[in-house]
N, CA, C and O atoms as CSV, one atom per row, in Angstrom:
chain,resi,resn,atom,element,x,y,z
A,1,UNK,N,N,13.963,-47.454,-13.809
A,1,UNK,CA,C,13.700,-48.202,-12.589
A,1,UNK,C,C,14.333,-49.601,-12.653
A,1,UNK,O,O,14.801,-50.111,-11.635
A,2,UNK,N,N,14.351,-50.222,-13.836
A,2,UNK,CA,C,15.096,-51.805,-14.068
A,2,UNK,C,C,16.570,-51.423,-13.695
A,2,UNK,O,O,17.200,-52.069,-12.858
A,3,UNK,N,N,16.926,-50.677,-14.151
A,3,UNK,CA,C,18.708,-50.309,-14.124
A,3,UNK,C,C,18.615,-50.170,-12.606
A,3,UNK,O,O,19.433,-50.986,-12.181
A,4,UNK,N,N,18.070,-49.588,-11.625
A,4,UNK,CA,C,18.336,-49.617,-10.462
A,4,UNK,C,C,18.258,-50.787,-9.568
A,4,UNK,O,O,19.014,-51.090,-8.645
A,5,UNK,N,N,16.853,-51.592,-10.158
A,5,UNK,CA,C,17.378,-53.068,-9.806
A,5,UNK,C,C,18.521,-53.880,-10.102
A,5,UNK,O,O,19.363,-54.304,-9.311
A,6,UNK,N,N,18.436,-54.064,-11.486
A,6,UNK,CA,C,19.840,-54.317,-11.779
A,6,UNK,C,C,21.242,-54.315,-10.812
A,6,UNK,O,O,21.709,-55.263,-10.182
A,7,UNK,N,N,21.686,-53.097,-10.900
A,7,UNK,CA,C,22.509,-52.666,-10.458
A,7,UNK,C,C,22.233,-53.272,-9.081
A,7,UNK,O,O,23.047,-54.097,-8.665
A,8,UNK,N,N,21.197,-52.962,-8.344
A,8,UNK,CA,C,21.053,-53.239,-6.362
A,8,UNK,C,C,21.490,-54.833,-6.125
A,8,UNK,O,O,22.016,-55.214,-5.079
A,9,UNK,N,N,21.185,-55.731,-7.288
A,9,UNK,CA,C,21.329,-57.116,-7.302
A,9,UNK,C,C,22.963,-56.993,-7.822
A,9,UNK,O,O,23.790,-57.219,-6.938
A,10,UNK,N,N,23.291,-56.782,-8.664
A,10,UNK,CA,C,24.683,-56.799,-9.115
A,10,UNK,C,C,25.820,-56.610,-7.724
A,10,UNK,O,O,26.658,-57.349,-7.206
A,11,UNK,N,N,25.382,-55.356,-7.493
A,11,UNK,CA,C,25.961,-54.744,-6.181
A,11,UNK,C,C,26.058,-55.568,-5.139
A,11,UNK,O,O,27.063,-55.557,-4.428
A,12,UNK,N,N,24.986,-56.416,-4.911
A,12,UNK,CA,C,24.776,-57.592,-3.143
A,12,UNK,C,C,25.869,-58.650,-4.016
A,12,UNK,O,O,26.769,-59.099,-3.306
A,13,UNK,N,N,25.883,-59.053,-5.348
A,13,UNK,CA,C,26.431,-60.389,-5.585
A,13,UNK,C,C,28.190,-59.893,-5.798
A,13,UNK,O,O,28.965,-60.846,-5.878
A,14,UNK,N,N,28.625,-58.904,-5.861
A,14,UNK,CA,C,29.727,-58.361,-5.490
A,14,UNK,C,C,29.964,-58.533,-4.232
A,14,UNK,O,O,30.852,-59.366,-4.049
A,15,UNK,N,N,29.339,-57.886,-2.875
A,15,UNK,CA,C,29.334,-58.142,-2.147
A,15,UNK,C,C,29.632,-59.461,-1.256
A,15,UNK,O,O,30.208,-59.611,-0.178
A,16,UNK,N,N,29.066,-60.259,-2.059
A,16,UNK,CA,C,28.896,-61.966,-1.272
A,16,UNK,C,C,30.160,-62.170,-2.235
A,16,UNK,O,O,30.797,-63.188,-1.967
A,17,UNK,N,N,30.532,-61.591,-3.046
A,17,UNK,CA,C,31.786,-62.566,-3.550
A,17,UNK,C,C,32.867,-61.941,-2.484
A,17,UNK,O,O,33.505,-62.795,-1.867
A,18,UNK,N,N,33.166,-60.540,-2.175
A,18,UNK,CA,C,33.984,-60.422,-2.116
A,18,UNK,C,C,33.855,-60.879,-0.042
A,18,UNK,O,O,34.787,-60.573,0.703
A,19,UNK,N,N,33.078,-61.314,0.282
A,19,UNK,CA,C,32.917,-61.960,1.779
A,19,UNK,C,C,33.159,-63.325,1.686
A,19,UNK,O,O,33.628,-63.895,2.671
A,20,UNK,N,N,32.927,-63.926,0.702
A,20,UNK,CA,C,33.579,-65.264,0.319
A,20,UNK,C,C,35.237,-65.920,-0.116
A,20,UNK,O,O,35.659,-67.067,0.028
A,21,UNK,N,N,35.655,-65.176,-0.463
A,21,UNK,CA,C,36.798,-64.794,-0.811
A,21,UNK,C,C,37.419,-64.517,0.745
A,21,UNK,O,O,38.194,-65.275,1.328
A,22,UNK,N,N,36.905,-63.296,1.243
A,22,UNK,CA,C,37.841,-63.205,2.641
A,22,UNK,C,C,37.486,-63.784,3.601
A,22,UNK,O,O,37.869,-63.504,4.736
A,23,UNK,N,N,36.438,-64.986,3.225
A,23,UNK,CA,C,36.331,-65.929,4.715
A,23,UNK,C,C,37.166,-67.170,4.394
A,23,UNK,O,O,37.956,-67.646,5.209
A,24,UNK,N,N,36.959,-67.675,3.169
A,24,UNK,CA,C,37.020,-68.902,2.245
A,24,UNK,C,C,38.054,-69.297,2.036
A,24,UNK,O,O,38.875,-69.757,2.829
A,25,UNK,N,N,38.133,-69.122,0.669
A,25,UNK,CA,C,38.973,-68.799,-0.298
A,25,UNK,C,C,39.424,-67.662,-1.210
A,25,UNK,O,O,38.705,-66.996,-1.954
A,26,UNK,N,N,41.006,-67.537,-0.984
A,26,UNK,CA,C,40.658,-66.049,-2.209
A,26,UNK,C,C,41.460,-66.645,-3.412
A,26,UNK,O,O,41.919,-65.809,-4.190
A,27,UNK,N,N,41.639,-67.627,-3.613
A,27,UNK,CA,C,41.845,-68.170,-5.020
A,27,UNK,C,C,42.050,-69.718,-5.376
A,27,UNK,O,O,42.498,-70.565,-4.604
A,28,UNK,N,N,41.721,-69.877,-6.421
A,28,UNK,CA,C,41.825,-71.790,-6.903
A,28,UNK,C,C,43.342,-72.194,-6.567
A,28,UNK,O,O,44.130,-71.260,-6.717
A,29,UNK,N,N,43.794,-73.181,-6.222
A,29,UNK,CA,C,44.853,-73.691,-6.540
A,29,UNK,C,C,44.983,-74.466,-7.465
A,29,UNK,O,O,46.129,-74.660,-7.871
A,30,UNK,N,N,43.917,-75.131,-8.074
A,30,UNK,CA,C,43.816,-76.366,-8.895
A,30,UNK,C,C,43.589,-75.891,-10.182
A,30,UNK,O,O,42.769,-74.974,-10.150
A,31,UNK,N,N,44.025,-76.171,-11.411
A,31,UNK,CA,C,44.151,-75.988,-12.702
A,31,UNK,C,C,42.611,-77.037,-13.106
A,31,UNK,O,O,41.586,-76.361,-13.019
A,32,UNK,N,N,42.477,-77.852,-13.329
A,32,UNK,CA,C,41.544,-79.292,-13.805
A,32,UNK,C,C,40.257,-78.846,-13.435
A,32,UNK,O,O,40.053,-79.091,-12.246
A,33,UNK,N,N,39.085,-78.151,-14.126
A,33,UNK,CA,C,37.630,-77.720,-13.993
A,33,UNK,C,C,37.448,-78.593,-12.705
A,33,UNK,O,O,37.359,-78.099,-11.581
A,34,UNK,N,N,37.387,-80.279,-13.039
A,34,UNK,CA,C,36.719,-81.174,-11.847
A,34,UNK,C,C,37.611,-80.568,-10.718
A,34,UNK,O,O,37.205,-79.617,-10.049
A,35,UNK,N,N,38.661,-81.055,-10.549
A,35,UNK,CA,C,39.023,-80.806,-9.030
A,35,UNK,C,C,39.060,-78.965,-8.717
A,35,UNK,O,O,39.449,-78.578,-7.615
A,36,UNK,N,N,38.679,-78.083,-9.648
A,36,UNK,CA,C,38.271,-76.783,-8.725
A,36,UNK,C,C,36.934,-76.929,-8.563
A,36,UNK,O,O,36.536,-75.808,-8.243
A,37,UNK,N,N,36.079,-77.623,-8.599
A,37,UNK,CA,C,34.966,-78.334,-8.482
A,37,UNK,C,C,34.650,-79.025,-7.060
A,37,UNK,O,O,33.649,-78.895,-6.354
A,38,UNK,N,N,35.596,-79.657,-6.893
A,38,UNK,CA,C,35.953,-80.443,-5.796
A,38,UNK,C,C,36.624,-79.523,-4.582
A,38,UNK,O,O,36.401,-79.882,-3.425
A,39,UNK,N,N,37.401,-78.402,-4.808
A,39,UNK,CA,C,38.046,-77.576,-4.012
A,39,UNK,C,C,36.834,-76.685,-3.558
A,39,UNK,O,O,36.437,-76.635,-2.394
A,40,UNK,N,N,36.328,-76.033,-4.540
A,40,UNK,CA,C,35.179,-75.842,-3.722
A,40,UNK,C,C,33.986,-75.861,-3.298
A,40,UNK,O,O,33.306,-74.922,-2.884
A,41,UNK,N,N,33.735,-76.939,-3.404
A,41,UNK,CA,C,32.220,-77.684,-2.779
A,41,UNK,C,C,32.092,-77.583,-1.557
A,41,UNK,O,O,31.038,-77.378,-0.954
A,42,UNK,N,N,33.538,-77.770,-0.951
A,42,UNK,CA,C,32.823,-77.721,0.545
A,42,UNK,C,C,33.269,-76.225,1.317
A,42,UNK,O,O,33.184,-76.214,2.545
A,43,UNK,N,N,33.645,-75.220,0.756
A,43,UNK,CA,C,33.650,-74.035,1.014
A,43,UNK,C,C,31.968,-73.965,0.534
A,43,UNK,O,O,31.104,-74.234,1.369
A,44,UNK,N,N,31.737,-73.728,-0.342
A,44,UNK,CA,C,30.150,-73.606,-0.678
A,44,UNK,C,C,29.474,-74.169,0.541
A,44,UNK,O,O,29.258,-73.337,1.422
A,45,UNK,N,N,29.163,-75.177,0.737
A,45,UNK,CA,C,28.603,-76.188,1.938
A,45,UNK,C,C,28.467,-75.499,3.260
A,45,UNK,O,O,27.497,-75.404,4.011
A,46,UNK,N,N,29.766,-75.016,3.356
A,46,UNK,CA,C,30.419,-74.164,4.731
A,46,UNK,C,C,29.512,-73.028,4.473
A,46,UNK,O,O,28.742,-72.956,5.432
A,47,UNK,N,N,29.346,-72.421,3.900
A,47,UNK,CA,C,29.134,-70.588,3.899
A,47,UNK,C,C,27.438,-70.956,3.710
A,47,UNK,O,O,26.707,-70.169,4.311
A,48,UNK,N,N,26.739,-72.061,2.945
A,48,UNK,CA,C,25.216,-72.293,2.979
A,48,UNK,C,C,24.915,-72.931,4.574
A,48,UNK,O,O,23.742,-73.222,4.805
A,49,UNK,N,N,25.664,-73.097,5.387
A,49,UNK,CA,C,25.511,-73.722,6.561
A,49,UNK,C,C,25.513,-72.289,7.569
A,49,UNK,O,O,24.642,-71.987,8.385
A,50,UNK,N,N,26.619,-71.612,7.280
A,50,UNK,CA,C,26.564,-70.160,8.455
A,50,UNK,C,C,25.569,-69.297,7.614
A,50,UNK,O,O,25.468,-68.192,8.148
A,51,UNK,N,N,24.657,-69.421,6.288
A,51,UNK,CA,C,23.678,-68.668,6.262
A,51,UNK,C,C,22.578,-69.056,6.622
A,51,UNK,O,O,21.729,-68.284,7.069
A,52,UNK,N,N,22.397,-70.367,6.483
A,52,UNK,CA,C,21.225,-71.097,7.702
A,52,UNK,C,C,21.019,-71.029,8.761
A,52,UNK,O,O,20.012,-71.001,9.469
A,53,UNK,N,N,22.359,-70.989,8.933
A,53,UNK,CA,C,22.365,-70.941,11.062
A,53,UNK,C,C,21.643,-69.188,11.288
A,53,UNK,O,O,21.083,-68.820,12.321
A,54,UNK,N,N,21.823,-68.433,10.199
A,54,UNK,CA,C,21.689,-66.639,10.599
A,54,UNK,C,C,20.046,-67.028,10.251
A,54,UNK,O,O,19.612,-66.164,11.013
A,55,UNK,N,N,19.396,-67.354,9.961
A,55,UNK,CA,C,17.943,-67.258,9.174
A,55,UNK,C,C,17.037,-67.815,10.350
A,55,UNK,O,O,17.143,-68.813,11.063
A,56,UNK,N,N,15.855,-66.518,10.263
A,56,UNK,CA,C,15.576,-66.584,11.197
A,56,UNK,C,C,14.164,-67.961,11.191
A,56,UNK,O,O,13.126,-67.717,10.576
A,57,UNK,N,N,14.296,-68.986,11.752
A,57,UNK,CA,C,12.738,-69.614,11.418
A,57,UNK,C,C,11.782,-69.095,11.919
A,57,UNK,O,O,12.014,-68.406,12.912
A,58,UNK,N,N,10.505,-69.201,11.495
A,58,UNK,CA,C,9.355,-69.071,11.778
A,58,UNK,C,C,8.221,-69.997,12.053
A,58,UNK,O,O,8.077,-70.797,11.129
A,59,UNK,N,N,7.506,-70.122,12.869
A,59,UNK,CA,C,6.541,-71.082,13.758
A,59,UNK,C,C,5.604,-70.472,13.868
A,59,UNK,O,O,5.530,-69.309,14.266
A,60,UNK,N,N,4.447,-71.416,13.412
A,60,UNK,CA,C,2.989,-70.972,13.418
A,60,UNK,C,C,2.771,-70.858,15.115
A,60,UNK,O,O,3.328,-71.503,16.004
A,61,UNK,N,N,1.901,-69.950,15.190
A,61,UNK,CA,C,1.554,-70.079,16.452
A,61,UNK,C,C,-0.232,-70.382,16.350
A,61,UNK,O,O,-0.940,-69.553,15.777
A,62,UNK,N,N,-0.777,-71.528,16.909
A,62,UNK,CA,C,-1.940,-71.437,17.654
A,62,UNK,C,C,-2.915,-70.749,18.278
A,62,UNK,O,O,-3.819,-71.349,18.860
């Protein structure tokens, strides 16, 4: 039963890479850890912003 979790989580984070990649970026240009650091921070930023905007809120109701 763990191996099937495993795997179901492995599987979604494949997934989000490979949707990141074809929205984003599909590769570093920058050699230097910091500035691929810097290259993509604000791709990150971008893609945590269109998964916010999809989420649905919720409000107590009275």
């Amino acid at each position: 039963m763990e191996k099937d979790r495993s795997y179901h989580k492995r599987s979604l984070a494949e997934t989000e890479t490979f949707r990141y990649k074809q929205l984003l970026s599909p590769k570093l240009t920058l050699r230097n850890y910091n500035a691929q650091v810097s290259e993509e921070l604000p791709n990150v930023k971008a893609m945590n912003k269109v998964i916010g905007l999809g989420m649905l809120v919720q409000q107590q109701t009275y």
